[in-house]
ZAKE-810984 format. One record per residue: residue in one letter; x, y, z of N, C-alpha, C, O in turn; residue number from 1. Coordinates in Angstrom, 3 decimals, always signed. Layout:
! ZAKE-810984
- a;X;Y;Z;X;Y;Z;X;Y;Z;X;Y;Z;NUM
...
//
This chain:
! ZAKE-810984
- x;+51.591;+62.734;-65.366;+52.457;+62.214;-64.319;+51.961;+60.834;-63.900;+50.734;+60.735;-63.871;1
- x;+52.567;+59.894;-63.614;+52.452;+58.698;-63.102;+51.790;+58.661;-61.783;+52.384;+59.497;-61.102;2
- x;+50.989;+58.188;-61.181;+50.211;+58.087;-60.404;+49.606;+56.803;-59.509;+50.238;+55.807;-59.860;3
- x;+49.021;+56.597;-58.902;+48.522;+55.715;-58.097;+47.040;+55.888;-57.943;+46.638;+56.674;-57.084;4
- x;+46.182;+55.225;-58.698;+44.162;+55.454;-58.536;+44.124;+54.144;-57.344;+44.708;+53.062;-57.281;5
- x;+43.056;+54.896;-56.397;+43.320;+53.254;-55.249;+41.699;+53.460;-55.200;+41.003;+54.450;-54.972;6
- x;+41.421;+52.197;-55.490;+39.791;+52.348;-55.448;+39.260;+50.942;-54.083;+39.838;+49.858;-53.999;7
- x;+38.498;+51.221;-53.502;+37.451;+50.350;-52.675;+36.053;+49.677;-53.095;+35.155;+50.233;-53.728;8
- x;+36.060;+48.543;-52.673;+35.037;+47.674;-53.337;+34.321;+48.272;-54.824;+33.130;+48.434;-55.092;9
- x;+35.646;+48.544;-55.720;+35.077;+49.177;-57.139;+34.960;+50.566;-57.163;+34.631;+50.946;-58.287;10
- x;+35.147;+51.760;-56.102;+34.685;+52.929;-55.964;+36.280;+53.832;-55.569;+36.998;+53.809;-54.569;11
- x;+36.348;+54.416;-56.592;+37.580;+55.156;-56.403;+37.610;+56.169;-55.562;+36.816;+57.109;-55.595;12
- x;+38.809;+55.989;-54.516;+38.922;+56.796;-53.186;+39.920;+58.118;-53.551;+39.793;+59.317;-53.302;13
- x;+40.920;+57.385;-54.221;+41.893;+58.320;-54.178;+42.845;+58.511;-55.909;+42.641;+57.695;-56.808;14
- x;+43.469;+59.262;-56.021;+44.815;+59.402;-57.109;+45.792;+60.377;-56.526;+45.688;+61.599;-56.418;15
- x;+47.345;+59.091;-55.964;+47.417;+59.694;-55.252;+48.947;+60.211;-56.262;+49.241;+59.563;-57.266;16
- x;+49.733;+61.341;-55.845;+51.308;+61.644;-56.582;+51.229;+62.975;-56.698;+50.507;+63.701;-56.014;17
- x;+51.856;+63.263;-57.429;+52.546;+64.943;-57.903;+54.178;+64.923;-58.615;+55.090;+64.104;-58.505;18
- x;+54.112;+65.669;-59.056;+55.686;+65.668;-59.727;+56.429;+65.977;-58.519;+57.307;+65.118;-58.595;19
- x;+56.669;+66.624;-57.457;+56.941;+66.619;-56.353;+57.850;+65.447;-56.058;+59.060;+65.546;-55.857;20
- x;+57.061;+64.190;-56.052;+57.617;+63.361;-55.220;+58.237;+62.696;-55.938;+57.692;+62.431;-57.010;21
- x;+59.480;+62.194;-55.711;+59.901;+61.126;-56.480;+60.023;+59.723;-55.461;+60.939;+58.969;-55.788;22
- x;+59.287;+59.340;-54.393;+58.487;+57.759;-54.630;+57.460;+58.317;-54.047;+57.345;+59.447;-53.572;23
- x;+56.370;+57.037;-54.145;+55.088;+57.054;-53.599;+54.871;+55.696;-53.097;+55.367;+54.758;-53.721;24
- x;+54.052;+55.448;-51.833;+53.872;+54.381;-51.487;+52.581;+54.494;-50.790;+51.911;+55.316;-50.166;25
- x;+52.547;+52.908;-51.318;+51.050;+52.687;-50.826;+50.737;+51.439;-49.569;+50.817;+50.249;-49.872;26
- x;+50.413;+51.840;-48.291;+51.039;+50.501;-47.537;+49.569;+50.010;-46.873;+48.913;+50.850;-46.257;27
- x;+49.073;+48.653;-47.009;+48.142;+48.035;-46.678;+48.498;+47.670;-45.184;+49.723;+47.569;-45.118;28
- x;+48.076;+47.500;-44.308;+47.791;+47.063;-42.791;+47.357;+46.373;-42.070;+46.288;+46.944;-41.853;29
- x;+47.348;+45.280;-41.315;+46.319;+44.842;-40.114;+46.745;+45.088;-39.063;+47.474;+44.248;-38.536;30
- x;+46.467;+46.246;-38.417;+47.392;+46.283;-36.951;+46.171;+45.420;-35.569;+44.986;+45.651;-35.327;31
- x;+46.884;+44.691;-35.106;+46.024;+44.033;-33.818;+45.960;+44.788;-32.375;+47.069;+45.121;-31.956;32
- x;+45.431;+44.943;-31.979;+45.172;+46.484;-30.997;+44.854;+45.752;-29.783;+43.887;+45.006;-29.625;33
- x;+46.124;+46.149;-28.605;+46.113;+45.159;-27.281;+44.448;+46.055;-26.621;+43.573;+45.307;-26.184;34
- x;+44.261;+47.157;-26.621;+42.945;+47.661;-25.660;+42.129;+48.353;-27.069;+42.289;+48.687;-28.243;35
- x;+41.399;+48.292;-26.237;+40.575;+47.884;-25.326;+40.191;+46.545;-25.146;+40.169;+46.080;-24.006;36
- x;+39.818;+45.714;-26.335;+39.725;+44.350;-26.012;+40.796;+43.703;-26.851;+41.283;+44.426;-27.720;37
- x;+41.333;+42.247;-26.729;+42.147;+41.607;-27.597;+41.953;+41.375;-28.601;+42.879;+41.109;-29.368;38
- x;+40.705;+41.386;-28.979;+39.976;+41.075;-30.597;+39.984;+42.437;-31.520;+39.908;+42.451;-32.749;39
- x;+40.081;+43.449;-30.752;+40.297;+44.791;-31.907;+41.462;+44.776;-32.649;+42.657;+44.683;-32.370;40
- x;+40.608;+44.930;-33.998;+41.830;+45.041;-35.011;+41.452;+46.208;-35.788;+40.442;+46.860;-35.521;41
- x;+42.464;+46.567;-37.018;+42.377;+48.317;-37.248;+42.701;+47.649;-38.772;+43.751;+47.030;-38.599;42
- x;+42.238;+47.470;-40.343;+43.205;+47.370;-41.234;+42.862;+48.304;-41.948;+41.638;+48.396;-42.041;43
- x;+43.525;+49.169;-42.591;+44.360;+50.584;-43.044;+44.652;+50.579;-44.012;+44.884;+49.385;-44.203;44
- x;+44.928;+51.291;-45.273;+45.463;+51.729;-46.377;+46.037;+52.898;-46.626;+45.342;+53.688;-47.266;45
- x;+47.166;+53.267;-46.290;+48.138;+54.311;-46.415;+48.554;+54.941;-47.380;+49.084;+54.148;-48.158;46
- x;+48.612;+56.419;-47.908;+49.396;+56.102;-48.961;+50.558;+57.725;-49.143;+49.911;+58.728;-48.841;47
- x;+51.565;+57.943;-49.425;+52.734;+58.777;-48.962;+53.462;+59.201;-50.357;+53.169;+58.710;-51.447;48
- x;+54.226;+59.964;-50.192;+55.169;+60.650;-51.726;+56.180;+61.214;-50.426;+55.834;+61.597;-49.308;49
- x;+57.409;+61.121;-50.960;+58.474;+61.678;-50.276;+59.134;+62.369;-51.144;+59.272;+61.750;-52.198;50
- x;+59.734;+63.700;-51.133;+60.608;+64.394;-52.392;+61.643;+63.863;-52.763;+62.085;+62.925;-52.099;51
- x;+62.390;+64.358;-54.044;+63.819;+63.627;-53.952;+64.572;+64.305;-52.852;+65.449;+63.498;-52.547;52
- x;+64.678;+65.258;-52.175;+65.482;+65.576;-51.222;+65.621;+64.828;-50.005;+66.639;+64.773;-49.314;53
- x;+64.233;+64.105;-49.736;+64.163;+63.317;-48.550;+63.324;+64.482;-47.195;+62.947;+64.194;-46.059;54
- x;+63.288;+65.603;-47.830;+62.903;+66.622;-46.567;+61.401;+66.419;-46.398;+60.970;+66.145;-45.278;55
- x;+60.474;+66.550;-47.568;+59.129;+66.854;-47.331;+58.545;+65.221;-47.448;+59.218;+64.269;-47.844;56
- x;+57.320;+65.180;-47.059;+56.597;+63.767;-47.352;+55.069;+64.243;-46.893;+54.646;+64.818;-45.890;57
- x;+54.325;+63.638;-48.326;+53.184;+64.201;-48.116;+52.255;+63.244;-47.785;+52.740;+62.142;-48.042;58
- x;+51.217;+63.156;-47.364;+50.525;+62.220;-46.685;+48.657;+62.158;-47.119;+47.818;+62.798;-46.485;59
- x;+48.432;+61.532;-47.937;+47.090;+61.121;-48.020;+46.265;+60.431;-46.698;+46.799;+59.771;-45.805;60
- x;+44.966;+60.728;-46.804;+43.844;+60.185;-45.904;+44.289;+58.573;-46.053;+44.455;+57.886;-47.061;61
- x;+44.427;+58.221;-44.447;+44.319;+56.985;-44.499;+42.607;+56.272;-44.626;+41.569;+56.696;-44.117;62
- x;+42.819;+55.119;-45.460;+41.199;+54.982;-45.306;+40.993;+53.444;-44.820;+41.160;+52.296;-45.230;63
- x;+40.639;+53.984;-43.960;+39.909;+52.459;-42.711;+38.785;+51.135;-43.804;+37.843;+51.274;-44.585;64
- x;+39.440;+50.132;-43.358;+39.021;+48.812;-44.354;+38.335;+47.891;-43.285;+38.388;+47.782;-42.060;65
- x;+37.863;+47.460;-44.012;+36.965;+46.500;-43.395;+37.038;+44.803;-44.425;+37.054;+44.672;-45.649;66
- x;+37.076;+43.431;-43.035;+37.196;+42.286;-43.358;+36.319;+42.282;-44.824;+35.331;+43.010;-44.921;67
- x;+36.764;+41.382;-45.993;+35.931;+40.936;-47.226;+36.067;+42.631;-48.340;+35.561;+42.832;-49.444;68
- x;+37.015;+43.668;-47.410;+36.830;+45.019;-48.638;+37.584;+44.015;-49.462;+37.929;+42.889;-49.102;69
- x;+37.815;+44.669;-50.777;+38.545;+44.984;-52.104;+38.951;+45.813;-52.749;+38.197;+46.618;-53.296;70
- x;+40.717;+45.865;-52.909;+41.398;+47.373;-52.750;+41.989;+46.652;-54.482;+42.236;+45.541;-54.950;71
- x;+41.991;+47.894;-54.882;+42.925;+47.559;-56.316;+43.516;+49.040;-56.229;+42.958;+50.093;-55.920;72
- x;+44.812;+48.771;-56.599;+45.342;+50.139;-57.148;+46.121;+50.040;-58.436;+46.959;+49.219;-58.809;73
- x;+45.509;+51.315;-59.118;+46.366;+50.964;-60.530;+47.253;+52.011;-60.805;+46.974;+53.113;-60.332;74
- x;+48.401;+51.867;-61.566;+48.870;+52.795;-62.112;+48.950;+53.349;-63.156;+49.152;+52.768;-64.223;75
- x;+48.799;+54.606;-63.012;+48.100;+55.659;-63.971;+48.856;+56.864;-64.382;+49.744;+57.302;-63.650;76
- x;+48.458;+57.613;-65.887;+49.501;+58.403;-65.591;+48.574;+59.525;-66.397;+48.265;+59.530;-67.589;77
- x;+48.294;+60.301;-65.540;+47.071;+61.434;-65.505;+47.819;+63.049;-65.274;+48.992;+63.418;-65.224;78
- x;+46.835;+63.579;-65.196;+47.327;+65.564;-65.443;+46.831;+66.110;-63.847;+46.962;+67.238;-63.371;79
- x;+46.336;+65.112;-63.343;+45.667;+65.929;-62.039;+45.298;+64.682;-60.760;+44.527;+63.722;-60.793;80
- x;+46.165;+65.161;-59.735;+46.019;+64.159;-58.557;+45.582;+64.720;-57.674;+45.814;+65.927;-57.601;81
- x;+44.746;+64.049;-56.612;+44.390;+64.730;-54.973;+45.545;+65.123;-54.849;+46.585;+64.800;-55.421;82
- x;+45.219;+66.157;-53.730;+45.880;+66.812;-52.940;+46.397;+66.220;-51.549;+45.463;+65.719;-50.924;83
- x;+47.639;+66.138;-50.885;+47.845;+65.353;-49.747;+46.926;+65.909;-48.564;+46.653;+67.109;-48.583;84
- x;+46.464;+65.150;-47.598;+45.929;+65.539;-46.487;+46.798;+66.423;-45.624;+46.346;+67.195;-44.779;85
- x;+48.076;+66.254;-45.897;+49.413;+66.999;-45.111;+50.352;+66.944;-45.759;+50.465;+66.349;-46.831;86
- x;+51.048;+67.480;-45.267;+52.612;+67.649;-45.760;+54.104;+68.003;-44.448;+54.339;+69.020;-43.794;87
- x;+54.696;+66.921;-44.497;+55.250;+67.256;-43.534;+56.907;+67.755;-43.730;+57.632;+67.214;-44.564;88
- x;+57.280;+68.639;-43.016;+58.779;+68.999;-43.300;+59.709;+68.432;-42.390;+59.724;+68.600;-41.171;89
- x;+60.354;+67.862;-42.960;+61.780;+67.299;-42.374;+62.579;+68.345;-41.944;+62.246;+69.383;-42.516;90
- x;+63.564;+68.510;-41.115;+64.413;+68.948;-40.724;+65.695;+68.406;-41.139;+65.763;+67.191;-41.324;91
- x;+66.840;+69.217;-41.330;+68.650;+68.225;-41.490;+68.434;+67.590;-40.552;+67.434;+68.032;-39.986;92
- x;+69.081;+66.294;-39.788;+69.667;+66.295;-38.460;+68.075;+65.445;-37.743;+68.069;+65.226;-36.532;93
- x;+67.078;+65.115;-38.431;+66.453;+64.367;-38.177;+66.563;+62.868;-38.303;+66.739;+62.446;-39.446;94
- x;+66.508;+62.223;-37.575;+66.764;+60.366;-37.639;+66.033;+60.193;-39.457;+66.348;+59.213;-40.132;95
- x;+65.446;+60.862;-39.799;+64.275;+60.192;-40.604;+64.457;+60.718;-41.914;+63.683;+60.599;-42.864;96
- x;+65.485;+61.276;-41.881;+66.467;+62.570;-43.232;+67.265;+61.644;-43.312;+67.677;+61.014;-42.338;97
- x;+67.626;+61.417;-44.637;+68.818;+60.693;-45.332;+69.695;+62.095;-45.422;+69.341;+63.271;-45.503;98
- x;+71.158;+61.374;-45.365;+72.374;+62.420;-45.711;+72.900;+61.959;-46.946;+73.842;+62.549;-47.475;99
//
């Protein structure tokens, strides 16, 4: 299966997918954080699979980055991926459900 390997300063964190999902995304971050002080910042690496139905979406460990990291992600197409940290179920009739 096609996949996503996301590695940190050279050290592989994750492989993320499943036949499950038909997309996967991987979303990089700098969020600027009003408190506690104005100088806190948070940057993030996300990474998600949503089914083709649109109902379920599974959710990998976000992993906290730091100024000067180095993120590569490659795509891969392997027999065995992590497991999501969660999995969440959609409901019909949710804003966040396609019809």
């Amino acid at each position: 299966m096609i996949a996503f390997e996301i590695f940190v300063n050279g050290g592989k964190r994750l492989t993320v997918g499943g036949q499950e999902y038909s997309s996967l995304n991987a979303l990089l971050g700098l969020i600027r954080l009003p408190l506690p002080k104005p100088d806190d910042t948070a940057i993030t690496l996300a990474a998600s699979g949503v089914t083709p139905d649109q109902v379920r979406v599974g959710m990998w460990p976000s992993l906290l980055l730091e100024v000067g990291d180095r993120i590569e992600i490659r795509v891969v197409d392997v027999e065995t991926v992590d497991a999501p940290e969660s999995v969440v179920s959609l409901e019909q009739g949710d804003d966040n459900v396609g019809v």
